[in-house]
Residue frames as qw, qx, qy, qz and C-alpha x, y, z in Angstrom:
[[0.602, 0.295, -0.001, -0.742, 9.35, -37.74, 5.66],
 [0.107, 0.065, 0.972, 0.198, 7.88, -41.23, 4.24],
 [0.524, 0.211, -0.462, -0.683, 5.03, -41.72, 1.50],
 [0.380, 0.035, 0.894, -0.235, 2.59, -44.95, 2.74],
 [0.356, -0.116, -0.585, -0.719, 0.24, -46.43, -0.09],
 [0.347, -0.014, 0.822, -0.452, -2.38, -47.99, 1.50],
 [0.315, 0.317, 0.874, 0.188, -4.19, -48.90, -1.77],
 [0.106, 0.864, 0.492, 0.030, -6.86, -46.16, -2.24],
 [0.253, 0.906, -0.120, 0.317, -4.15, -42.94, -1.77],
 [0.689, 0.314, -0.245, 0.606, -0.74, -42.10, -0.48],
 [0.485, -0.842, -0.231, 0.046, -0.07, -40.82, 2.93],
 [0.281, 0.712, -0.376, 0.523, 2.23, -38.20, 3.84],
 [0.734, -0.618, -0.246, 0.136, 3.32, -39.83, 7.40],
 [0.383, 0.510, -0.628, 0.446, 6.31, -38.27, 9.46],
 [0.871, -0.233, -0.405, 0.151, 7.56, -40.07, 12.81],
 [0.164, 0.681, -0.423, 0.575, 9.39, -39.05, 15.57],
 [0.721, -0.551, -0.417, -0.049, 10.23, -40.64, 18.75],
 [0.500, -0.859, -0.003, 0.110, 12.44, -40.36, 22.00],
 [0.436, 0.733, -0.475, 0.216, 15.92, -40.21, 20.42],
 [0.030, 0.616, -0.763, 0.191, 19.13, -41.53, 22.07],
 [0.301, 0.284, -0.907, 0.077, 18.30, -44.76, 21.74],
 [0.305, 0.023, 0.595, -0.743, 15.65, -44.89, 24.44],
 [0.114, -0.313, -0.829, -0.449, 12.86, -47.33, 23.21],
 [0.393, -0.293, -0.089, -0.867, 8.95, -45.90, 23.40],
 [0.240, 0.092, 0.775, -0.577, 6.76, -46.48, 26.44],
 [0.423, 0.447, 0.750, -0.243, 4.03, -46.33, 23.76],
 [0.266, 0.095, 0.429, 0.858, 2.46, -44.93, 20.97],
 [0.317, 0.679, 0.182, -0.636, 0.29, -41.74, 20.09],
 [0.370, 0.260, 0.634, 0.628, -1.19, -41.02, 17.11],
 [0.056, -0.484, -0.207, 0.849, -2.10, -37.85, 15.88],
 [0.259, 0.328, 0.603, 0.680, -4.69, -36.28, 13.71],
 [0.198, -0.242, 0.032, 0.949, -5.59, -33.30, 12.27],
 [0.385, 0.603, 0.394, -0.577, -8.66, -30.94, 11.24],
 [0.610, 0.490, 0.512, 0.356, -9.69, -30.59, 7.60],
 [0.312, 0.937, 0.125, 0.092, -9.05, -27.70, 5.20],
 [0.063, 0.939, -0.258, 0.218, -6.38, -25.27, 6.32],
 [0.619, -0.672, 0.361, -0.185, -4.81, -28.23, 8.59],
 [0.878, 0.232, -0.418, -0.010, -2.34, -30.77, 8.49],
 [0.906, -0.212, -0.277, 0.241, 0.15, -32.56, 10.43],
 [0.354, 0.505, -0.184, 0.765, 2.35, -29.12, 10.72],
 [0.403, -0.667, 0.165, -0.605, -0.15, -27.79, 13.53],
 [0.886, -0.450, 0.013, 0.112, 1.15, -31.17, 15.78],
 [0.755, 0.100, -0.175, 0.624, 4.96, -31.20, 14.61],
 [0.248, 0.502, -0.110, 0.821, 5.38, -27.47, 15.46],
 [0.570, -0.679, -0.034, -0.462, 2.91, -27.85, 19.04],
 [0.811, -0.364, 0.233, -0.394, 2.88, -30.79, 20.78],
 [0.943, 0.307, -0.119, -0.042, 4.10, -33.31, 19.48],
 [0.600, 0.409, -0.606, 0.326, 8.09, -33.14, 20.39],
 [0.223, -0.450, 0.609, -0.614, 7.20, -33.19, 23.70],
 [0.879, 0.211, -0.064, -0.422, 5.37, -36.03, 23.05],
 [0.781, 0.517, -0.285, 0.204, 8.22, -37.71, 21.66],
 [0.185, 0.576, -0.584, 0.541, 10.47, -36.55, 24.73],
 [0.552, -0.434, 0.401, -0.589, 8.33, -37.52, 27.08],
 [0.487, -0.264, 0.833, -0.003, 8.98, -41.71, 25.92],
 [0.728, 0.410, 0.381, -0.396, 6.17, -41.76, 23.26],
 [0.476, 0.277, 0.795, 0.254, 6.05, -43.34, 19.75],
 [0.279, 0.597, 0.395, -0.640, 4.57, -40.31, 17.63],
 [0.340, 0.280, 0.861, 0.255, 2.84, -41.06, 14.90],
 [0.275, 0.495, 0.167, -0.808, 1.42, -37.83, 12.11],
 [0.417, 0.060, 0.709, 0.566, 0.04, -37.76, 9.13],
 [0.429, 0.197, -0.159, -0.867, -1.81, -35.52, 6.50],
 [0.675, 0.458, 0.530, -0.231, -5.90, -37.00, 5.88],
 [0.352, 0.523, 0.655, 0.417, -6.23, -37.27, 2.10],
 [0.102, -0.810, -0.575, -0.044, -6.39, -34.42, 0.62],
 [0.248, -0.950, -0.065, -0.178, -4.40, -32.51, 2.43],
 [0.368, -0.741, 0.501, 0.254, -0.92, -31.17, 3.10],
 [0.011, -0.611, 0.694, 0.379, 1.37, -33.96, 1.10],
 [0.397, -0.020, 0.918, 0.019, -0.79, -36.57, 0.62],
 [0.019, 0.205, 0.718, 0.665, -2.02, -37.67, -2.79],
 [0.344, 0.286, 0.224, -0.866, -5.89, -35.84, -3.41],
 [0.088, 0.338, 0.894, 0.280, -7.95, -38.54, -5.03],
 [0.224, -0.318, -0.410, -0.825, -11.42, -36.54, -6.99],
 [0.700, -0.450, -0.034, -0.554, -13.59, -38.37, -4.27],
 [0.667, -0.087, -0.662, 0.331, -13.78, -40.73, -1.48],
 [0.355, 0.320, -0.518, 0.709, -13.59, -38.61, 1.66],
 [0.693, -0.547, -0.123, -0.452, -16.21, -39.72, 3.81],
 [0.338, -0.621, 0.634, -0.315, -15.49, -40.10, 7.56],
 [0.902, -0.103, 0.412, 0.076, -15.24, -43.88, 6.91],
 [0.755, 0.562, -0.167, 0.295, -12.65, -43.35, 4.16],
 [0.071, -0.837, 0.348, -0.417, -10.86, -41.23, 6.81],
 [0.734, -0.416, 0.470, -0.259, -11.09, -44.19, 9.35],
 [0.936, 0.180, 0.145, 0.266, -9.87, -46.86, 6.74],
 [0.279, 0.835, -0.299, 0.368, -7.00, -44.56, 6.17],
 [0.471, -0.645, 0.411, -0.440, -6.22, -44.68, 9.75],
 [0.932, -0.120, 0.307, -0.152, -6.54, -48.45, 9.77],
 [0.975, 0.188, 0.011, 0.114, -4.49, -48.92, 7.25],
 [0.176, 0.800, -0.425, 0.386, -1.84, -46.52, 7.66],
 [0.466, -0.605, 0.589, -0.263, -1.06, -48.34, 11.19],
 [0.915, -0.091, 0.392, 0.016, -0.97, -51.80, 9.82],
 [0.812, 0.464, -0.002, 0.354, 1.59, -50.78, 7.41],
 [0.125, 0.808, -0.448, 0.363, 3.52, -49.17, 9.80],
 [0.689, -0.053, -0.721, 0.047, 3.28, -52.15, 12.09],
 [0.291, -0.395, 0.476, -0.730, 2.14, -50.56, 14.84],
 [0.465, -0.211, -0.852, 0.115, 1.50, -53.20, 17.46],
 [0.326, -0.387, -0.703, 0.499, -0.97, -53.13, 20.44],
 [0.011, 0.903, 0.428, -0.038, -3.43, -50.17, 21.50],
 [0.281, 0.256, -0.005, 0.925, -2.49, -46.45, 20.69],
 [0.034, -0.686, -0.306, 0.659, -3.45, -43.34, 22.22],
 [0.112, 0.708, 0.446, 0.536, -5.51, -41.26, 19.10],
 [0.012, 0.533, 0.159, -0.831, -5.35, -37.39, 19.75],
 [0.243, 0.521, 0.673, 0.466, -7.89, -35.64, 17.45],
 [0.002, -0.209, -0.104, 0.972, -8.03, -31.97, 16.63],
 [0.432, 0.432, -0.028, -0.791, -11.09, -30.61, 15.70],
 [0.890, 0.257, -0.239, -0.292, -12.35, -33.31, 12.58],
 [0.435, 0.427, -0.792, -0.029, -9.58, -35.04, 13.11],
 [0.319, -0.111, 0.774, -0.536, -11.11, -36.10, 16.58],
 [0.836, 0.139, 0.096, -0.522, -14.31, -37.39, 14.90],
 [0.604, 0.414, -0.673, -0.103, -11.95, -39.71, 12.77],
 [0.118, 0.361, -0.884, 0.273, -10.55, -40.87, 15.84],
 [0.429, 0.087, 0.722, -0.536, -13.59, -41.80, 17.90],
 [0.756, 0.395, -0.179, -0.491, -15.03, -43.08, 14.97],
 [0.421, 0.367, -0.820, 0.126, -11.76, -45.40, 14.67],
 [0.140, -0.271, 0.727, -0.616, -11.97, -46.18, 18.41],
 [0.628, -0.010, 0.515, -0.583, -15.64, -47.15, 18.16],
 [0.864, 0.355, -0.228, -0.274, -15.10, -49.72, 15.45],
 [0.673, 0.344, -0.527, 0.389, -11.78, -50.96, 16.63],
 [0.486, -0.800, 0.160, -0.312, -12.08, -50.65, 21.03],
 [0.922, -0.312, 0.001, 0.229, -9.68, -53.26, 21.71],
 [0.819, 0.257, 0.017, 0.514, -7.06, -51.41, 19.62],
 [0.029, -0.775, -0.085, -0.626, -7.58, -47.99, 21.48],
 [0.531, -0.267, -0.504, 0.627, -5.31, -47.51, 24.94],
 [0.050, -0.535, -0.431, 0.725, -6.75, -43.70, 25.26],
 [0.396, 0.491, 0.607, 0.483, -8.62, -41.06, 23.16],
 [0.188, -0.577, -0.392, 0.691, -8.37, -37.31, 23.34],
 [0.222, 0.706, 0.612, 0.278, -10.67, -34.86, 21.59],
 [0.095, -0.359, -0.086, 0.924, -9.41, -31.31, 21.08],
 [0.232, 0.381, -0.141, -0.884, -11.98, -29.02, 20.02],
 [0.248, 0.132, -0.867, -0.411, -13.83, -32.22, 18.73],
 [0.685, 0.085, 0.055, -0.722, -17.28, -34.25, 18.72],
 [0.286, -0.265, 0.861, 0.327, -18.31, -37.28, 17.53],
 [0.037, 0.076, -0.504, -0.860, -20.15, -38.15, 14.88],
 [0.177, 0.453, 0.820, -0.303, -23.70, -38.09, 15.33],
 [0.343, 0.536, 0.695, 0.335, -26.59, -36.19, 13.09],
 [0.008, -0.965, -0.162, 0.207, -26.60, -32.99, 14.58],
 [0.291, -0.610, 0.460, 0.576, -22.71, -32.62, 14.19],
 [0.489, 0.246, 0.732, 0.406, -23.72, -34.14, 10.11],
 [0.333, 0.746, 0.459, 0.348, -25.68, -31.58, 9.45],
 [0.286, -0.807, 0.225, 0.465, -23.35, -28.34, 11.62],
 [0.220, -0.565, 0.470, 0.641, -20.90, -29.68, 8.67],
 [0.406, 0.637, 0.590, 0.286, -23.16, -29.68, 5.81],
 [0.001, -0.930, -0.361, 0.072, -23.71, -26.02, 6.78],
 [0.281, -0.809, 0.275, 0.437, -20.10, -24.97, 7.51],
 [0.540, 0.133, 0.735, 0.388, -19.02, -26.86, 4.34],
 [0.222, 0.831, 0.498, 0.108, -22.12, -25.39, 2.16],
 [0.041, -0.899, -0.004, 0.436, -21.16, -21.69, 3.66],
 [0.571, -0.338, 0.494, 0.561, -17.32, -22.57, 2.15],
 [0.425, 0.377, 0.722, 0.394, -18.38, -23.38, -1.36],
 [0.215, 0.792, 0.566, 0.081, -20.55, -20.86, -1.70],
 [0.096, -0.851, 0.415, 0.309, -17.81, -17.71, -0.86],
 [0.383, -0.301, 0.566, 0.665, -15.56, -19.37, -2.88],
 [0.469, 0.560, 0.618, 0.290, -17.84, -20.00, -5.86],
 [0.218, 0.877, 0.351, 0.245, -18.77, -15.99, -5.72],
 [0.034, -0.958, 0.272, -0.088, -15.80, -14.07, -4.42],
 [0.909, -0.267, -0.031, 0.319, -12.76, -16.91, -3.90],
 [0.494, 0.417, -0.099, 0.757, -9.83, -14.15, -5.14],
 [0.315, -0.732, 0.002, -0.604, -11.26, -11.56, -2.42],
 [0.832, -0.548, 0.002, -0.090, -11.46, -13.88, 0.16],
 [0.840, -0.056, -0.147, 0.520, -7.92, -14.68, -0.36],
 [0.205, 0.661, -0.011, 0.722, -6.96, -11.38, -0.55],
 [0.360, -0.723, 0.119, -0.577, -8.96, -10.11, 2.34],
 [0.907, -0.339, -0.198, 0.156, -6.98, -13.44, 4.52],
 [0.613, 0.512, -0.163, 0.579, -3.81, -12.11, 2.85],
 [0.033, -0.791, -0.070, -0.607, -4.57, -8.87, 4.32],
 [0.660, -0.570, 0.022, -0.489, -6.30, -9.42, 7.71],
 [0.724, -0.607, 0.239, -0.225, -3.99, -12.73, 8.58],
 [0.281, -0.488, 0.738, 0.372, -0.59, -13.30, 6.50],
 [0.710, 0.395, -0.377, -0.445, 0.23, -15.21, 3.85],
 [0.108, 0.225, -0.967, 0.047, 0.27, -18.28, 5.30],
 [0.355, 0.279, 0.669, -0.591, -2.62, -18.25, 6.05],
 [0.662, 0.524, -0.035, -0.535, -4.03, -16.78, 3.01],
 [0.300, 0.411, -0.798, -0.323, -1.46, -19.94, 1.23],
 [0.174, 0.059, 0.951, -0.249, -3.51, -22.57, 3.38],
 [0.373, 0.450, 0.357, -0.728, -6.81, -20.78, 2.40],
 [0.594, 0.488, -0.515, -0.380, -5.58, -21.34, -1.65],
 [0.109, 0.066, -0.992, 0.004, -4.85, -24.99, -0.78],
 [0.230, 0.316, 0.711, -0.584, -8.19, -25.29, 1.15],
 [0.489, 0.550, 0.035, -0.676, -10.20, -23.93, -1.72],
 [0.136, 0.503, -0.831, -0.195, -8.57, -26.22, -4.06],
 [0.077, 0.017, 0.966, -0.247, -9.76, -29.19, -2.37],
 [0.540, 0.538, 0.502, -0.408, -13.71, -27.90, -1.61],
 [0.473, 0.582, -0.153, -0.644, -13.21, -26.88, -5.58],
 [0.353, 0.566, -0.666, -0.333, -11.75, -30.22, -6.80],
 [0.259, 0.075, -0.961, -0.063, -12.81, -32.89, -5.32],
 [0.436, -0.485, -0.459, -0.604, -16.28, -34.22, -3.31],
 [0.460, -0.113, -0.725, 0.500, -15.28, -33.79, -0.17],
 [0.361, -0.081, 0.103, -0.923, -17.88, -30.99, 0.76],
 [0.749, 0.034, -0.395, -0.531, -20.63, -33.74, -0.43],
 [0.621, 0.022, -0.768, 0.152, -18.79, -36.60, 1.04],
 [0.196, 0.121, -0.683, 0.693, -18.30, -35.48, 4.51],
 [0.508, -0.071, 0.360, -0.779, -22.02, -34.41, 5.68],
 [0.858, 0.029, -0.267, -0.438, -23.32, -37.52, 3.85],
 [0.300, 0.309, -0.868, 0.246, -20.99, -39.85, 5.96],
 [0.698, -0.241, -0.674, 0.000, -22.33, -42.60, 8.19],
 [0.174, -0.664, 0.388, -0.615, -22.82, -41.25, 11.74],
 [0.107, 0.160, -0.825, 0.531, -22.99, -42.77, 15.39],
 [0.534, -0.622, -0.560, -0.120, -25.75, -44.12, 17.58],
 [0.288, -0.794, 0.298, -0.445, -25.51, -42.89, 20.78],
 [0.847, -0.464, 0.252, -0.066, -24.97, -46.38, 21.82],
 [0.877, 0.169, -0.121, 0.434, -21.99, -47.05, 19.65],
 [0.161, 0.704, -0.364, 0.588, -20.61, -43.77, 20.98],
 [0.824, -0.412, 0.073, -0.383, -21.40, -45.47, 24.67],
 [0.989, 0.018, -0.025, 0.142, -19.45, -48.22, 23.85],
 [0.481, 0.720, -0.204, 0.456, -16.51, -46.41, 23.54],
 [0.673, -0.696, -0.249, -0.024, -14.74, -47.65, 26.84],
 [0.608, 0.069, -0.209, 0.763, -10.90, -46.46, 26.91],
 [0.254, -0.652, -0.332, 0.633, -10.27, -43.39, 28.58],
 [0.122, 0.730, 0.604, 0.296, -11.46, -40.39, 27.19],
 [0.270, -0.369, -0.298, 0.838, -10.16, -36.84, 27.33],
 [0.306, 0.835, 0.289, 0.355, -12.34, -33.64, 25.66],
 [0.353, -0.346, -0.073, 0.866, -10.00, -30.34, 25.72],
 [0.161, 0.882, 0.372, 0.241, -12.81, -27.09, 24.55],
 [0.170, 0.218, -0.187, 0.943, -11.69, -23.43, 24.41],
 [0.004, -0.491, -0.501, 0.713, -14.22, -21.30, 27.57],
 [0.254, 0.395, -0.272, -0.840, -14.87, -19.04, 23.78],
 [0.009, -0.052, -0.908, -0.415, -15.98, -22.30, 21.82],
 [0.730, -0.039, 0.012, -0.683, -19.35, -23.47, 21.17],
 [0.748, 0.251, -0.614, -0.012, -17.83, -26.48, 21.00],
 [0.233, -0.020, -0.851, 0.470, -17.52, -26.87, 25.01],
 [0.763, -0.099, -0.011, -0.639, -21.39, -27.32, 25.23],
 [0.677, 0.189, -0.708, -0.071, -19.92, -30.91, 24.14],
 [0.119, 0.255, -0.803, 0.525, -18.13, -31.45, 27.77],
 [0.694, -0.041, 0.500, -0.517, -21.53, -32.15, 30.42],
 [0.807, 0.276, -0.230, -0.468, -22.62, -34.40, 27.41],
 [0.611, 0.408, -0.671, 0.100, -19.49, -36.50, 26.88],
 [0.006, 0.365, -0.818, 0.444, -18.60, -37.09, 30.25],
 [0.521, -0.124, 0.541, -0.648, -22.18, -38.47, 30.52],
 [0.938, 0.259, -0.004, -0.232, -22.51, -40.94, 28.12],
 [0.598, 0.357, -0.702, 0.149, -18.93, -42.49, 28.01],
 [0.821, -0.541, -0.104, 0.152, -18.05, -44.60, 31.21],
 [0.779, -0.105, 0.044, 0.616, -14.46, -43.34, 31.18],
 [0.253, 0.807, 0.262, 0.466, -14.67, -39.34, 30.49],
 [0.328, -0.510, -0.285, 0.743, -12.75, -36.25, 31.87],
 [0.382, 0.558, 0.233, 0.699, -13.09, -32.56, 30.12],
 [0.532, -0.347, -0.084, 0.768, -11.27, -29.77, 30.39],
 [0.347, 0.867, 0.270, 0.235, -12.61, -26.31, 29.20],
 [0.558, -0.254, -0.009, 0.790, -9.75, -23.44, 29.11],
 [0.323, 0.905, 0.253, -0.110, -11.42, -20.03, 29.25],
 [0.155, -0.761, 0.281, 0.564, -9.68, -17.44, 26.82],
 [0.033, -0.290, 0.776, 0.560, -9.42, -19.40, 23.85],
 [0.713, 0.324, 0.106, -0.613, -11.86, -20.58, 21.17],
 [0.972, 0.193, 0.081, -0.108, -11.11, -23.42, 18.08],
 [0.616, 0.611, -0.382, 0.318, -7.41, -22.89, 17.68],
 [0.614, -0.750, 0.166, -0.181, -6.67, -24.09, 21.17],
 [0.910, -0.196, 0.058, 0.362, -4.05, -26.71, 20.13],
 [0.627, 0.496, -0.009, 0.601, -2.05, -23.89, 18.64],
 [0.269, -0.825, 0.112, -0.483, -2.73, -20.78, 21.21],
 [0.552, -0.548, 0.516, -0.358, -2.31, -23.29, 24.53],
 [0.843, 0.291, -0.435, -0.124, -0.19, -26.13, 23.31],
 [0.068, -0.543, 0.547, -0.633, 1.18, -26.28, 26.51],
 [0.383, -0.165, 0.446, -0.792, -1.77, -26.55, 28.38],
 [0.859, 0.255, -0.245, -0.370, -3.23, -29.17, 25.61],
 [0.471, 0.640, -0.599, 0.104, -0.13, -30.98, 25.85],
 [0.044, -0.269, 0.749, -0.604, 0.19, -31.55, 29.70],
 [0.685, 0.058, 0.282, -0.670, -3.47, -32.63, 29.49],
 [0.777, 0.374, -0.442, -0.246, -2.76, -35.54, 27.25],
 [0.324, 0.442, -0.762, 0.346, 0.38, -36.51, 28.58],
 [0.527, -0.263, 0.522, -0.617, -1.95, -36.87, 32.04],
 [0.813, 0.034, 0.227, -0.535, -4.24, -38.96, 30.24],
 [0.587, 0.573, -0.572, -0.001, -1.69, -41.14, 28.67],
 [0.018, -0.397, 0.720, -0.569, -0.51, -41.89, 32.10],
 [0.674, 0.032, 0.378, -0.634, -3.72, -42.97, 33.42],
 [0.835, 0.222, -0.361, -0.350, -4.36, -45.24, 30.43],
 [0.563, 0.272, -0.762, 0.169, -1.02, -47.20, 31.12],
 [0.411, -0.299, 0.567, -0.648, -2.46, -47.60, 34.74],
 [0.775, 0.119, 0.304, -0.542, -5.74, -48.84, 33.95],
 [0.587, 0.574, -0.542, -0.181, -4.14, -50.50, 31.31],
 [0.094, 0.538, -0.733, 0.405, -1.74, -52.08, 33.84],
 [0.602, -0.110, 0.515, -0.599, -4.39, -52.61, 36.65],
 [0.883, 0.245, 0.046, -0.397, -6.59, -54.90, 33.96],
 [0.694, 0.436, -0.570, 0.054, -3.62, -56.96, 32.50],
 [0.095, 0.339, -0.771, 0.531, -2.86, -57.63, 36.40]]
């Protein structure tokens, strides 16, 4: 475990590459959804295979969340993305990474990706979007809903999580509440700076979307694949927003693919 300041708050980062000595063919970097999530739902999925497979892998809790420090405000998706920035220049990551992004954490990334394209070697979007006004005002609404159960029943609701889906769950649910009650990230996040379509366009590394067949969130796929120049997606019926945890497999082997590919094209263009 290591503690990164980057000036504005304190990141909980952990690391983990191929062991025995074996140096990394590259690096991934991994981030995670908001509320209930943190950097646990990659170290316990994906993520040593990752790491076996030659990579560089690279977690960390957003602000906020899991171990890192919870500043009162700040936590618009450009605070998220300067996070990101700065977390990798103080780890000295060199050259382009591969960004995975669960759910929010994917907006971060392609948000990174479309301010920073040179430093982006691939970009895969589980269960993710980018940011654009409709998706600003989806999490105004899901946000809004949050607040508003906690404000008028928040001991019930834990309870009835307790009940209905463990207490871990119902302990993420008391963290999660915590946050929307303590700080302005509810407020911050729908008021955040969104995308054009053309800066999402611009966005020319490869490009993976992974949706659950149950989501509403693989409506996304026709879209994406038609506005990026570089797009595959992958819907997997049977599963809805918790795909990286259900089929982490199936997520897993889909990355790895697209990882591969990058260092091609990668290759191809530097030849």
């Amino acid at each position: 475990m290591a503690m990164v300041d980057t000036g504005s708050v304190r990141l909980h980062v952990q690391r983990i590459g191929p062991g025995q000595g074996r140096p990394a063919t590259a690096t991934v970097v991994l981030v995670h959804g908001l509320l209930t999530d943190s950097l646990a739902s990659y170290y316990f999925t994906v993520a040593p295979a990752f790491a076996a497979a030659g990579l560089d892998v690279v977690m960390y809790d957003l602000r906020g969340h899991g171990r890192s420090g919870r500043p009162a405000d700040g936590y618009t998706l450009d605070h998220n993305i300067d996070d990101l920035e700065a977390l990798l220049g103080l780890l000295g990551v060199r050259g382009p990474v591969h960004l995975v992004g669960n759910s929010y954490g994917g907006t971060v990334a392609f948000g990174y990706a479309a301010r920073h394209p040179g430093r982006v070697a691939s970009l895969s979007l589980l269960e993710s979007e980018p940011a654009t006004p409709a998706w600003a005002v989806k999490l105004d609404d899901i946000l809004g809903r949050v607040v508003r159960q906690l404000a008028h029943s928040e001991s019930e609701t834990i309870d009835w999580i307790a009940a209905h889906r463990g207490r871990h769950t119902a302990r993420l649910a008391k963290g999660a509440a915590r946050l929307v009650r303590g700080t302005t990230l509810a407020r911050d996040i729908p008021a955040s700076r969104v995308l054009t379509e053309d800066q999402i366009a611009s966005v020319g590394c490869p490009v993976l979307g992974v949706y659950g067949g149950d989501s509403d969130l693989a409506e996304q796929a026709p879209w994406l694949e038609a506005v990026l120049p570089d797009c595959r997606t992958v819907v997997v019926p049977g599963h809805e927003h918790s795909i990286l945890v259900e089929a982490s497999g199936t997520v897993g082997g889909h990355v790895l693919t697209l990882v591969e590919h990058a260092g091609r094209v990668g290759a191809e263009a530097a030849g």
